[in-house]
C-alpha positions as CSV (number, residue, x, y, z in Angstrom):
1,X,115.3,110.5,62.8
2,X,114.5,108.9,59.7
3,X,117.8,110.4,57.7
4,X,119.9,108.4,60.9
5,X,117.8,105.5,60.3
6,X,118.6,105.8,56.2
7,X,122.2,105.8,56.9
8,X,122.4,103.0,59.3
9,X,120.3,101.0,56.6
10,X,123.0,102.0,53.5
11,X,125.6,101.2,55.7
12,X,124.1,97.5,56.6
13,X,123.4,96.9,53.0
14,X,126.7,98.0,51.9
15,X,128.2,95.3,54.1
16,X,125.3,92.9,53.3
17,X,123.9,92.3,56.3
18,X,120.3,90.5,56.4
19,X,119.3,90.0,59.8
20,X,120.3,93.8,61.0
21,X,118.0,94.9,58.6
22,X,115.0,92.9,59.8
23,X,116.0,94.2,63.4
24,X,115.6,97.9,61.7
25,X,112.5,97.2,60.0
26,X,111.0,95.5,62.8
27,X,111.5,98.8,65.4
28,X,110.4,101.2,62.9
C-alpha cells in the first residue's frame, strides 16, 4: 500500500509533523 502510505506522509508534512514521520519511516 505504498500510494496509502504516500498520502498519509503529504498529509503529515503538510501539517508539519516530525515525529509521525519517523514513526512511518520506522514501520516501513
Amino acid at each position: 500500500n505504498i500510494d496509502d502510505l504516500q498520502k498519509v506522509i503529504q498529509l503529515l508534512r503538510s501539517e508539519d509533523f516530525g515525529q509521525p514521520l519517523q514513526y512511518i519511516n520506522m514501520r516501513t
